[in-house]
N, C-alpha and C positions, 0 to 999 in steps of 0.2 A: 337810161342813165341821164342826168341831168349835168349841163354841164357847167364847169367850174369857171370863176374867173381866174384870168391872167393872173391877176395878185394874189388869190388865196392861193393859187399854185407857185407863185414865189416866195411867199410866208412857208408854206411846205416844204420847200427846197431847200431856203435858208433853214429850218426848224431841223431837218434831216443832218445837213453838214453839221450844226451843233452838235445835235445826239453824236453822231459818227464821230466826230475831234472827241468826245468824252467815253469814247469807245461801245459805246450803243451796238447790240444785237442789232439783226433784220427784224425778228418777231418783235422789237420795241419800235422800229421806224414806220412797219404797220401798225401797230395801235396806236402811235402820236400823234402819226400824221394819214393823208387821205392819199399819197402818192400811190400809183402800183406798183407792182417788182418790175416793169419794163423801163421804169423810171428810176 
């Protein structure tokens, strides 16, 4: 596994909270974004 920057993992995070405020599925948070479900 290669690993990510700090900031592409906070564009993910911020990108997640979006979805989630607009009522986003899980199954759409993994395919937007690169986060895991631990996250």
């Amino acid at each position: 596994m290669s690993e990510k920057s700090i900031v592409q993992e906070a564009r993910d995070i911020q990108l997640a909270m979006e979805l989630i405020t607009l009522g986003a599925r899980l199954q759409m948070l993994e395919s937007e974004t690169q986060l895991s479900r631990g996250r």
